[in-house]
C-alpha positions in Angstrom: 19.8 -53.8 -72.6 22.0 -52.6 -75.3 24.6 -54.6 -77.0 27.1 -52.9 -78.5 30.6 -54.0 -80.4 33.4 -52.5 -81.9 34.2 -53.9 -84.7 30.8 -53.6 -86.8 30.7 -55.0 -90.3 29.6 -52.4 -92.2 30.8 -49.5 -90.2 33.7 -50.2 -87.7 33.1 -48.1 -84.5 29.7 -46.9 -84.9 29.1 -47.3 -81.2 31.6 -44.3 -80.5 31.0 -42.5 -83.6 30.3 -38.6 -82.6 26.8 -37.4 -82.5 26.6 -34.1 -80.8 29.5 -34.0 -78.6 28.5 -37.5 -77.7 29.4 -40.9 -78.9 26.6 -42.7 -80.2 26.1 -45.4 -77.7 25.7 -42.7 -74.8 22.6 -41.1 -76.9 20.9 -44.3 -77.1 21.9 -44.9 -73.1 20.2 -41.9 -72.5 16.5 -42.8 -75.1 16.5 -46.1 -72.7 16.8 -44.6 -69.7 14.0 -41.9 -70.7 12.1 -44.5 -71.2 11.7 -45.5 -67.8 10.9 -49.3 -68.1 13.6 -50.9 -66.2 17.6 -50.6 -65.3 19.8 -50.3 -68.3 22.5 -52.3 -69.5 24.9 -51.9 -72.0 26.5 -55.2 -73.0 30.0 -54.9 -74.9 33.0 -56.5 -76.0 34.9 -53.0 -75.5 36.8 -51.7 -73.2 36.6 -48.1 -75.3 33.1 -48.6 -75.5 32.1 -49.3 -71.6 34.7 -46.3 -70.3 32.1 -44.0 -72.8 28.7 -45.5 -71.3 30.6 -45.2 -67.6 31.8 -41.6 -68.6 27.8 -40.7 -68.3 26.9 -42.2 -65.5 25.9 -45.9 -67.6 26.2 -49.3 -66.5 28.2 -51.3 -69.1 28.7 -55.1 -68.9 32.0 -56.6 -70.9 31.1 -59.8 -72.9 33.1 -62.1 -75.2 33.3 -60.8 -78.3 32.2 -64.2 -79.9 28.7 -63.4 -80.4 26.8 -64.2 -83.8 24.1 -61.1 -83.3 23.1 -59.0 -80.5 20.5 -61.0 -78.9 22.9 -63.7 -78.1 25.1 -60.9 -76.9 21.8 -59.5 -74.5 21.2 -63.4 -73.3 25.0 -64.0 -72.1 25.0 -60.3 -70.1 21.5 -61.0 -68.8 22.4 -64.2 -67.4 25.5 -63.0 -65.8 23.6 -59.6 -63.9 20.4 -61.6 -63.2 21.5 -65.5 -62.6 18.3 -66.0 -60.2 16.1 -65.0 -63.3 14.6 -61.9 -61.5 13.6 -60.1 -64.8 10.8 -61.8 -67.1 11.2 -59.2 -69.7 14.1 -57.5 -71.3 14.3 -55.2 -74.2 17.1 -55.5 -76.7 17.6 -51.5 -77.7 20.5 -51.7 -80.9 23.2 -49.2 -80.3 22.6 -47.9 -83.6 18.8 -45.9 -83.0 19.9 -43.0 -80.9 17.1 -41.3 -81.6 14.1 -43.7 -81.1 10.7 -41.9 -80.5 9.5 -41.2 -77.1 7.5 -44.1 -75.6 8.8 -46.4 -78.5 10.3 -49.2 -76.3 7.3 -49.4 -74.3 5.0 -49.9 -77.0 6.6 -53.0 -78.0 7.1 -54.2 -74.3 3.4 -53.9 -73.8 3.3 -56.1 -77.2 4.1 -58.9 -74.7 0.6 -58.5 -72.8 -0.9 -60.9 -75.6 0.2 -64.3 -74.1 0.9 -65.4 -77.6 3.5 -63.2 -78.5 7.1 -64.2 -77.7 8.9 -61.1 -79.0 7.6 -57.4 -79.4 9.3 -55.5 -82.3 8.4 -52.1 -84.0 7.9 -50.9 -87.3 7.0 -47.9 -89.3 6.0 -47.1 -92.9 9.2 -47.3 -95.2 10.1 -43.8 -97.0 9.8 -44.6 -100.9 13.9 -44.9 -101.8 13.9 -47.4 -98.3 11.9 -50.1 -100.3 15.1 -51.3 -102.4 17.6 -50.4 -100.0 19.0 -53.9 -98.3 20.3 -51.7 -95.4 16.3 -51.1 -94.8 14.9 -54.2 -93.2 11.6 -54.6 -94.7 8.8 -56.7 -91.8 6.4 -58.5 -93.7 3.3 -59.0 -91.5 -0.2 -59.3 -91.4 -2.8 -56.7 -89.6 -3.6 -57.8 -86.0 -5.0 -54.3 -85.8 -4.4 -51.5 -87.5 -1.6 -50.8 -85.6 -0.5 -54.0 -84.7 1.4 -56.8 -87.0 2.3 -60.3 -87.1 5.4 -60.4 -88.3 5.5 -63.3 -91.1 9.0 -62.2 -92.7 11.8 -59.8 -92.8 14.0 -59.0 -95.4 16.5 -56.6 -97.0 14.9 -57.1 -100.6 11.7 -55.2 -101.3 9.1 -57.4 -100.0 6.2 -57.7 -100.1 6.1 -57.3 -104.3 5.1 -54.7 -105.8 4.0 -51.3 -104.4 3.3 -52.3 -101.0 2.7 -50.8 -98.3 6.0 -51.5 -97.3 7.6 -51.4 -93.0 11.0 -50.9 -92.1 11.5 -52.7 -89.1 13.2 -50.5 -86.1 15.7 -52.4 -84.0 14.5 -53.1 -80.8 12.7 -56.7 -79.3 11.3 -57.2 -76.0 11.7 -60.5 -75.5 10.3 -63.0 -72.6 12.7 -64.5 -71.1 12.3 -67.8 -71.4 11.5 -66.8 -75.4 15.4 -65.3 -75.2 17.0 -68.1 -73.7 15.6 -70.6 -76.1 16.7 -67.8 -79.1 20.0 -68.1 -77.6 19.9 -72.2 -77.3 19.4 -72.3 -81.3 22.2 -72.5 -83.8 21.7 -69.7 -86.4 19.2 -70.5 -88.6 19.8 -71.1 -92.6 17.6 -67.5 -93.6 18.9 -65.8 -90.9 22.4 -66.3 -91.9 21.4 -65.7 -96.1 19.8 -62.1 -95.1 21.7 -61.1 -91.9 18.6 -60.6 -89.8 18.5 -62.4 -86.6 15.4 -62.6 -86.0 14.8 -64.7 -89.0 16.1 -67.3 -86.5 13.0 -67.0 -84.0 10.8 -67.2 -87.0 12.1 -70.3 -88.5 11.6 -71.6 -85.0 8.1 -71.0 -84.6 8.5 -67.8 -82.6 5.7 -65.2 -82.4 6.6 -61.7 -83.0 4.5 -58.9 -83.5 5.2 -55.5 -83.8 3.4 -51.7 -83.2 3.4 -49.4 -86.2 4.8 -45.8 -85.1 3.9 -43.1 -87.4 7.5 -42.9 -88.5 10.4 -44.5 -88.2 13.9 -43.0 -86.8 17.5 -42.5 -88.4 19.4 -45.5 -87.5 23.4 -46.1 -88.7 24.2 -48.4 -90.8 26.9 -46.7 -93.0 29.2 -43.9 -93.2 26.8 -41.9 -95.4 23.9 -42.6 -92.5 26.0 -41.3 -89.8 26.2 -38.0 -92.3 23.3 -37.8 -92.1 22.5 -38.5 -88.5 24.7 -35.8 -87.5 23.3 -33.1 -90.1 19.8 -34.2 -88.1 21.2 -33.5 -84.8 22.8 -30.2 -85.5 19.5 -28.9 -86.9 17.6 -30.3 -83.8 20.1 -28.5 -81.4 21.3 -32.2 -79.9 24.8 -31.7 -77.5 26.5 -33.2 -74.5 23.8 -32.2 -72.1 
């Protein structure tokens, strides 16, 4: 499920922002479907933004627009298309990481294989300049195995101290479902709402998440100056309406 909203904080209409001949939320529809793990949803408070996920063959969901963060957003649209509880799993895919590496969002589904884990992230080393940069999100965690972390923090301040190593955290969580709707039940949480992140508010609640470490991470948009960049990437790789 992707959530996606018009009226983003930092950048107002990212989700239809060209990439490519294509707005933005139809090139993450498409990385989700690729992915092959399930039906996909995108959840939106848009009527611009569902007519461009319909206009490629997408199934987009309206929501209120009242939603703190996107997970909230994901629980409301996943109890209104699966009321009987069908679905154990979902994976929330942010609108903003169109072009996530191939068999990224099953590598944090299958995170949810360890019993113990209530939420499966991802994460990849963080480029040098992405280590002071708040729009970064640094996960603190400790090694379940090499490729495999238990996330203990996340912030937008260099963390840990010092030289690292330092992950950027990618924004996708597969989420249990019972894990979701008890995310959902809580009131944002006092760190969440200091650095932004919500899924400070799983943590302060005792929630497990771990994430797998990809090799490297993938552009997402956060400002005007990302999207720049984003499209600069996609010209060079050939990316267009097809």
């Amino acid at each position: 499920m992707i959530p996606a909203r018009l009226g983003s904080t930092r950048l107002p209409g990212k989700a239809l922002a060209d990439i490519g001949g294509r707005p933005m939320v139809a090139h993450v529809w498409s990385r989700a479907v690729e992915a092959n793990i399930g039906p996909v949803v995108v959840a939106t408070d848009s009527e611009e933004i569902a007519a461009a996920v319909r206009a490629v063959g997408g199934e987009a969901l309206l929501t209120t627009g009242a939603h703190l963060c996107g997970s909230d957003r994901v629980a409301a649209a996943l109890r209104a298309i699966d009321p009987a509880g069908r679905y154990e799993a979902v994976v929330n895919l942010q609108g903003d990481n169109p072009f996530l590496p191939e068999g990224a969002l099953a590598a944090a589904l299958a995170l949810l294989g360890d019993p113990a884990v209530d939420i499966g992230t991802l994460a990849a080393p963080a480029a040098p300049q992405e280590a002071d940069d708040p729009n970064a999100v640094k996960l603190v965690g400790t090694h379940v195995t090499p490729r495999r972390l238990r996330s203990l923090y996340f912030s937008r301040s260099r963390a840990p101290w010092g030289e690292g190593p330092h992950y950027k955290h990618i924004g996708v969580y597969a989420f249990r479902r019972a894990a979701l709707e008890r995310f959902a039940s809580l009131a944002p949480s006092p760190l969440e709402l200091s650095e932004r992140l919500e899924q400070l508010r799983a943590l302060e609640a005792g929630m497990r998440i771990d994430a797998t470490v990809l090799d490297k991470t993938s552009p997402s948009v956060d400002t005007g100056r990302d999207l720049e960049a984003l499209r600069r990437v996609s010209s060079s790789r050939g990316v267009s309406e097809s």
